[in-house]
PAROLO-157769 format. One record per atom (N, C-alpha, C): y, x, z; residue number from 1; atom name. Coordinates in nm, 3 decimals, decimal comma. Example, Ala and Ser with C-alpha at 12.3 -4.5 7.8 and 13.67 -1.06 7.14 Angstrom:
// PAROLO-157769
rec north->-0,569	east->1,319	up->0,780	k->1	a->N
rec north->-0,450	east->1,230	up->0,780	k->1	a->CA
rec north->-0,330	east->1,320	up->0,780	k->1	a->C
rec north->-0,225	east->1,285	up->0,708	k->2	a->N
rec north->-0,106	east->1,367	up->0,714	k->2	a->CA
rec north->0,003	east->1,290	up->0,787	k->2	a->C
END
This chain:
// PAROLO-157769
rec north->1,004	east->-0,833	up->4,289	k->1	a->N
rec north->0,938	east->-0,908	up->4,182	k->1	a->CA
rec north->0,986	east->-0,862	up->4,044	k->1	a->C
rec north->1,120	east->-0,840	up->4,039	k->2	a->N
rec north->1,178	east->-0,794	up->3,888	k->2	a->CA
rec north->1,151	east->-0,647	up->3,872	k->2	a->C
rec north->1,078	east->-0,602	up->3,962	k->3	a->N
rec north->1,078	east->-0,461	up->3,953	k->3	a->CA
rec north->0,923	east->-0,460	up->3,862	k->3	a->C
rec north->0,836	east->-0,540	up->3,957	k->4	a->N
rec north->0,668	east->-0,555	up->3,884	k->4	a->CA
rec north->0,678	east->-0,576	up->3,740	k->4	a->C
rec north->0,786	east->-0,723	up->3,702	k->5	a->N
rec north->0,738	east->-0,755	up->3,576	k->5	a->CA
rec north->0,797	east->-0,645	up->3,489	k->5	a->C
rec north->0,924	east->-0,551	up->3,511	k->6	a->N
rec north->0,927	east->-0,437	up->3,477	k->6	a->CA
rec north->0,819	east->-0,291	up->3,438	k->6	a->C
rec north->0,783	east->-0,314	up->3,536	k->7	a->N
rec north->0,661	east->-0,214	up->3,503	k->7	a->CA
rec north->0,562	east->-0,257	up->3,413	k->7	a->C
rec north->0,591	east->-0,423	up->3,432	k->8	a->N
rec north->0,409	east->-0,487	up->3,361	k->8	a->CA
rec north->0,465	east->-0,463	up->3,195	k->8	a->C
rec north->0,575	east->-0,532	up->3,220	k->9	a->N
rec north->0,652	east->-0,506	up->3,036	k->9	a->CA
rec north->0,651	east->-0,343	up->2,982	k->9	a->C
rec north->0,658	east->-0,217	up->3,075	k->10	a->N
rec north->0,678	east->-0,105	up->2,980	k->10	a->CA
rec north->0,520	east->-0,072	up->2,987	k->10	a->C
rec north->0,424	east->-0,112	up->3,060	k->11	a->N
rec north->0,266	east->-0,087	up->3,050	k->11	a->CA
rec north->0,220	east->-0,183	up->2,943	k->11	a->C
rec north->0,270	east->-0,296	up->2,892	k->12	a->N
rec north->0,206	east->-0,367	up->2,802	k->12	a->CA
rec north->0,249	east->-0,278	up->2,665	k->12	a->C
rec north->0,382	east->-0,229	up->2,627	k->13	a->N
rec north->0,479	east->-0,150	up->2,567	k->13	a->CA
rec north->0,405	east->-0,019	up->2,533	k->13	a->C
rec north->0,331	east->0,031	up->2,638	k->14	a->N
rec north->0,284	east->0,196	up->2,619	k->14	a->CA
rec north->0,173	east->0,118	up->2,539	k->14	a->C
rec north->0,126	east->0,037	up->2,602	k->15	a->N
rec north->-0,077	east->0,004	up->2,544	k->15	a->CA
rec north->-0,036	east->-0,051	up->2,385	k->15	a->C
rec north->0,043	east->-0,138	up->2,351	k->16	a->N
rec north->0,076	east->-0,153	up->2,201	k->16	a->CA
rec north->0,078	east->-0,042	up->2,142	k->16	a->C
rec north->0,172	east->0,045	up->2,182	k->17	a->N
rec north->0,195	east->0,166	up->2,077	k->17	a->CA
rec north->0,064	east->0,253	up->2,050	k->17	a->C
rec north->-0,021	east->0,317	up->2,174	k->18	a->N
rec north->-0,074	east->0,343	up->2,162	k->18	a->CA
rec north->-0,222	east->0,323	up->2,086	k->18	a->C
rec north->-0,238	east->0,134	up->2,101	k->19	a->N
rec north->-0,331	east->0,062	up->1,999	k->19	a->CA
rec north->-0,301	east->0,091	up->1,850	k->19	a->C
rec north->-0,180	east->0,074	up->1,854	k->20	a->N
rec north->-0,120	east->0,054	up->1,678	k->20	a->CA
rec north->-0,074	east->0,122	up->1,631	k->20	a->C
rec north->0,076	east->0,192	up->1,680	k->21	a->N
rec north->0,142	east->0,255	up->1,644	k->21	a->CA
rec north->0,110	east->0,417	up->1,596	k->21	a->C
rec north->0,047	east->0,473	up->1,756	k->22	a->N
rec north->-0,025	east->0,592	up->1,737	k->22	a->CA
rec north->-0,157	east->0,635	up->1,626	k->22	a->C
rec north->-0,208	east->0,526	up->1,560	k->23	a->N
rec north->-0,330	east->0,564	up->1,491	k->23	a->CA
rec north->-0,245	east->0,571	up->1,394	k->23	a->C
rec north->-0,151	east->0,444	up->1,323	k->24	a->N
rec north->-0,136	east->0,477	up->1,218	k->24	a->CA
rec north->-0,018	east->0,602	up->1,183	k->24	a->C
rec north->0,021	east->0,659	up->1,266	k->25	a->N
rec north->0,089	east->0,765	up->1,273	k->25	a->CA
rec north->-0,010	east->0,906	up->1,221	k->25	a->C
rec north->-0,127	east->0,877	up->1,259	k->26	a->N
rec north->-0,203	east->1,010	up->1,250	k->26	a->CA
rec north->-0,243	east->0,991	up->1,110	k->26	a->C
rec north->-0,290	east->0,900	up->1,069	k->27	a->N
rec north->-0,303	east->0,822	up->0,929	k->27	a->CA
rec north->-0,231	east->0,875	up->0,836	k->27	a->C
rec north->-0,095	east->0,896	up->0,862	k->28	a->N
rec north->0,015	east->0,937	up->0,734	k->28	a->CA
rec north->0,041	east->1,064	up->0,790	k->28	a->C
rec north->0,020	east->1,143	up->0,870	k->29	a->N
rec north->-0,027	east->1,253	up->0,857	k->29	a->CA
rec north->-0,106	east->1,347	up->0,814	k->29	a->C
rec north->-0,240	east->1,257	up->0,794	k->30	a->N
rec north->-0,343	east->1,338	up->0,716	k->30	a->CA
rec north->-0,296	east->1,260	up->0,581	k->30	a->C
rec north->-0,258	east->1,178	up->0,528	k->31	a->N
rec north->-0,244	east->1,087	up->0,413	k->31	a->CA
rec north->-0,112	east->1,104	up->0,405	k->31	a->C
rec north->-0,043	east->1,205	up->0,344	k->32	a->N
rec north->0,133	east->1,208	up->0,357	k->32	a->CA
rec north->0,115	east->1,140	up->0,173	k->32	a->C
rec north->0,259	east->1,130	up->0,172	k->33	a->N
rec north->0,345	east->1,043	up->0,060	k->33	a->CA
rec north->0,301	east->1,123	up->-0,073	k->33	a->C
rec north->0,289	east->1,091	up->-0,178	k->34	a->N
rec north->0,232	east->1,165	up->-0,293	k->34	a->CA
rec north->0,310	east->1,055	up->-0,415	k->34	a->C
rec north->0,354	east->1,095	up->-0,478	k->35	a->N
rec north->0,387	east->0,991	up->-0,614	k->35	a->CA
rec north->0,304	east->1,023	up->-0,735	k->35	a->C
rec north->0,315	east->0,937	up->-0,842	k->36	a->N
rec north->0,217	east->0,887	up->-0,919	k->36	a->CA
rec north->0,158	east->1,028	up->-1,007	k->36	a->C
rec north->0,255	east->1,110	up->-1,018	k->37	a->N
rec north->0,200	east->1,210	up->-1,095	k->37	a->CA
rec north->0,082	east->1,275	up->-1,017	k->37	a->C
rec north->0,167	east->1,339	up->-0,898	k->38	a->N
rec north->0,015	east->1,421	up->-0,801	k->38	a->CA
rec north->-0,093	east->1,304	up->-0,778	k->38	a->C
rec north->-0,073	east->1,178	up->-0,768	k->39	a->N
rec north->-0,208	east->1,104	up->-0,763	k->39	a->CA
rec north->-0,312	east->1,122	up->-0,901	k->39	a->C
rec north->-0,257	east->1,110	up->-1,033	k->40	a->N
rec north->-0,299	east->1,114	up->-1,150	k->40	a->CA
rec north->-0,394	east->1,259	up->-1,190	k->40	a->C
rec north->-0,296	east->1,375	up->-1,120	k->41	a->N
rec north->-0,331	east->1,514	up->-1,135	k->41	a->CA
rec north->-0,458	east->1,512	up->-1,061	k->41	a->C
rec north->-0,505	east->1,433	up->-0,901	k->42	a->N
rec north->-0,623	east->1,461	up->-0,838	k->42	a->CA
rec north->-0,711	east->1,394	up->-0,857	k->42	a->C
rec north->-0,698	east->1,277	up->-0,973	k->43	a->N
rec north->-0,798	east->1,186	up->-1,002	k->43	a->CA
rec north->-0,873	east->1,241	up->-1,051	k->43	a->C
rec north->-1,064	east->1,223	up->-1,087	k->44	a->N
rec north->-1,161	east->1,283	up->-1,211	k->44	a->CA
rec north->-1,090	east->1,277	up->-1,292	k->44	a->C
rec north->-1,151	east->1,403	up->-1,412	k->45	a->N
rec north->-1,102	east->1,406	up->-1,536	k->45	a->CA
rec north->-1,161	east->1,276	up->-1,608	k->45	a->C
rec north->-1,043	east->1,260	up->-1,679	k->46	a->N
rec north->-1,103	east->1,176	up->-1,804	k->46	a->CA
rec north->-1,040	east->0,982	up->-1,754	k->46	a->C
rec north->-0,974	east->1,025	up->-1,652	k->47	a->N
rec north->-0,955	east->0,873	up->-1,587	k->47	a->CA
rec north->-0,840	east->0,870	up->-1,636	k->47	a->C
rec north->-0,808	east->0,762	up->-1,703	k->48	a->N
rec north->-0,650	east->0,713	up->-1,779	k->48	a->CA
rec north->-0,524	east->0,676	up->-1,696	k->48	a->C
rec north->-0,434	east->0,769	up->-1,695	k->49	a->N
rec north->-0,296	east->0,722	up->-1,622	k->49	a->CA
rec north->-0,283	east->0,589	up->-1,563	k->49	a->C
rec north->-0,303	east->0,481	up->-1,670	k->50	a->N
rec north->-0,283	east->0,355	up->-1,637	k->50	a->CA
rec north->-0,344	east->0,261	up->-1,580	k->50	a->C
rec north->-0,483	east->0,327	up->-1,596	k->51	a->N
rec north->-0,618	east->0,251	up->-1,483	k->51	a->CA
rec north->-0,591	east->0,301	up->-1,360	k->51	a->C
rec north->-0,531	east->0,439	up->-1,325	k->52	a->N
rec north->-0,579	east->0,513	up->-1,233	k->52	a->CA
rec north->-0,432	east->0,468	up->-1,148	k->52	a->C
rec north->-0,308	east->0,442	up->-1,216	k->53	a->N
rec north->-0,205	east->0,377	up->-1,108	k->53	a->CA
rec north->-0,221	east->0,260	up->-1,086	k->53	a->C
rec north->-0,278	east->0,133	up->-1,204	k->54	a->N
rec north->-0,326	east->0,010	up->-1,153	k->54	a->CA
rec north->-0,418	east->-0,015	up->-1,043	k->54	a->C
rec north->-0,503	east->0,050	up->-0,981	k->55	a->N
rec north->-0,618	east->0,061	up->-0,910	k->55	a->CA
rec north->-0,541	east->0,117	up->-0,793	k->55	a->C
rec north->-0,464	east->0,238	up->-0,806	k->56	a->N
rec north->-0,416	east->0,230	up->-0,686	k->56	a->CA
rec north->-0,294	east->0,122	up->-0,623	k->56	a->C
rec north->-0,244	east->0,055	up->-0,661	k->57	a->N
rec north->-0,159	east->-0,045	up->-0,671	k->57	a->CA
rec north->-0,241	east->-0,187	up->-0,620	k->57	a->C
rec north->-0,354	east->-0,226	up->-0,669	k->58	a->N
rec north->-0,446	east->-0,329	up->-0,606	k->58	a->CA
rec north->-0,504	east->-0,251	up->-0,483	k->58	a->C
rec north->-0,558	east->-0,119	up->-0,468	k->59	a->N
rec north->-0,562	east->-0,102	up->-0,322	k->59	a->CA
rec north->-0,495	east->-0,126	up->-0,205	k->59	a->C
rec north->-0,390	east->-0,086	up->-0,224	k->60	a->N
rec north->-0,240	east->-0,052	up->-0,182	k->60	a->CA
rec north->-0,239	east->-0,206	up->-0,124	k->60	a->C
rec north->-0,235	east->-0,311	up->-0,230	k->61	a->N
rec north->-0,199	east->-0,418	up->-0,148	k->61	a->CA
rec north->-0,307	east->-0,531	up->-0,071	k->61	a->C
rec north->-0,407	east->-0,487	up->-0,119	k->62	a->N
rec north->-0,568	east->-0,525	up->-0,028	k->62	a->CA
rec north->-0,564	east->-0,498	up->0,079	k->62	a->C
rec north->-0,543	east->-0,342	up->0,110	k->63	a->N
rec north->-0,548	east->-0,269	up->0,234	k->63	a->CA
rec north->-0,412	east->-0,272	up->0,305	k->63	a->C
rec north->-0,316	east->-0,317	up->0,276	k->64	a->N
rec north->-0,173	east->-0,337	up->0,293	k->64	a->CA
rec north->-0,079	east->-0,195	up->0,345	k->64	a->C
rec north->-0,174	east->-0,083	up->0,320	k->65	a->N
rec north->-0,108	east->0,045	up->0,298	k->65	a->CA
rec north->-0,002	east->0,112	up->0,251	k->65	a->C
rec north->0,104	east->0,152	up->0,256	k->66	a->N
rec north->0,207	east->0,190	up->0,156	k->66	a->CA
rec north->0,117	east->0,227	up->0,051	k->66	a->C
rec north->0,221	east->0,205	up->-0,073	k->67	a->N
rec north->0,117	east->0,318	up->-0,207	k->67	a->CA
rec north->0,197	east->0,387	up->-0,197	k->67	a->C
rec north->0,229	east->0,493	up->-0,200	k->68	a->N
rec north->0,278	east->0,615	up->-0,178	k->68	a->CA
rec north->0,134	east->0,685	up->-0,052	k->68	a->C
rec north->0,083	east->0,680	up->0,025	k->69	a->N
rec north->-0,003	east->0,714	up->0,123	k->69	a->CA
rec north->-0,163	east->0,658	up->0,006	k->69	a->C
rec north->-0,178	east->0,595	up->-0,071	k->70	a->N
rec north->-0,274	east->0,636	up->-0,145	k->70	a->CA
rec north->-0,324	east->0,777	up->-0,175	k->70	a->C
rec north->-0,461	east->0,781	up->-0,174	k->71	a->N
rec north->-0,464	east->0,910	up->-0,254	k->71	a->CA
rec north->-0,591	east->0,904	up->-0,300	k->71	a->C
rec north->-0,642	east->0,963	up->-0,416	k->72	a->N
rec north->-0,786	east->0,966	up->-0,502	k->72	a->CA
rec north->-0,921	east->0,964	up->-0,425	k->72	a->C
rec north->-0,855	east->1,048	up->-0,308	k->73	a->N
rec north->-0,961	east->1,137	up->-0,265	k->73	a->CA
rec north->-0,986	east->1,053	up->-0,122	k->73	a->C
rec north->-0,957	east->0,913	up->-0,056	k->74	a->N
rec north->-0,962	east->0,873	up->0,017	k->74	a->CA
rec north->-1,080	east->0,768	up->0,005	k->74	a->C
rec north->-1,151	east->0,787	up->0,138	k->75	a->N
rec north->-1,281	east->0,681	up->0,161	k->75	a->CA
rec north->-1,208	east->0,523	up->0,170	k->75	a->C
rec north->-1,264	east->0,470	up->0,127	k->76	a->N
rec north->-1,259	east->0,317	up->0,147	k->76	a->CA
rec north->-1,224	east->0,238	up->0,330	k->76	a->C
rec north->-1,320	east->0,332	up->0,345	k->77	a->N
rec north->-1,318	east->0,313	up->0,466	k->77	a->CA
rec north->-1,188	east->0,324	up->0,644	k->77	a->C
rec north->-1,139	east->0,451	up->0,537	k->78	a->N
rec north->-0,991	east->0,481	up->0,593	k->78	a->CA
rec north->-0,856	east->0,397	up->0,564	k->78	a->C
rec north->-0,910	east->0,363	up->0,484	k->79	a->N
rec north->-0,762	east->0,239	up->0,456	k->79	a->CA
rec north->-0,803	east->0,138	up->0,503	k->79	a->C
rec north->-0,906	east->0,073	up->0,550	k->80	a->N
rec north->-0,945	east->-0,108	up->0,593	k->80	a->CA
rec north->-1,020	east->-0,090	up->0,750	k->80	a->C
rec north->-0,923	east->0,011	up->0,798	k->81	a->N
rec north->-0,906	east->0,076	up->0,952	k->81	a->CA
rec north->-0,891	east->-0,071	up->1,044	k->81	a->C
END
């Protein structure tokens, strides 16, 4: 019997990680860490330093994403995964 609920606990264990853990792993792989300057540098021209880190900063905590894994060039859609 302690052997089953053993197995049932590291199969519930694999299926979490793999639900959660594993996507958002691939996530900050294609989306690695960038700080405010390289975000600023890939924004359109003409967009103001201070709009363009405020905005990412209200994303950031909407989508509950690190900001650091922000980036200009990201769909909406990839952060509210």
């Amino acid at each position: 019997m302690e052997l089953i609920v053993g197995i049932a606990i590291m199969l519930f264990s694999g299926a979490i990680y793999l639900l959660y853990l594993a996507p958002s792993n691939a996530f900050y792989k294609k989306w690695p860490a960038i700080n405010d300057d390289e975000f600023v540098r890939r924004c359109s021209p003409g967009i103001s330093r201070e709009v363009a880190i405020k905005v990412r900063k209200i994303i950031s905590d909407v989508s509950g994403e690190e900001y650091e894994h922000i980036h200009p060039e990201q769909q909406l859609s990839d952060l509210f995964r």
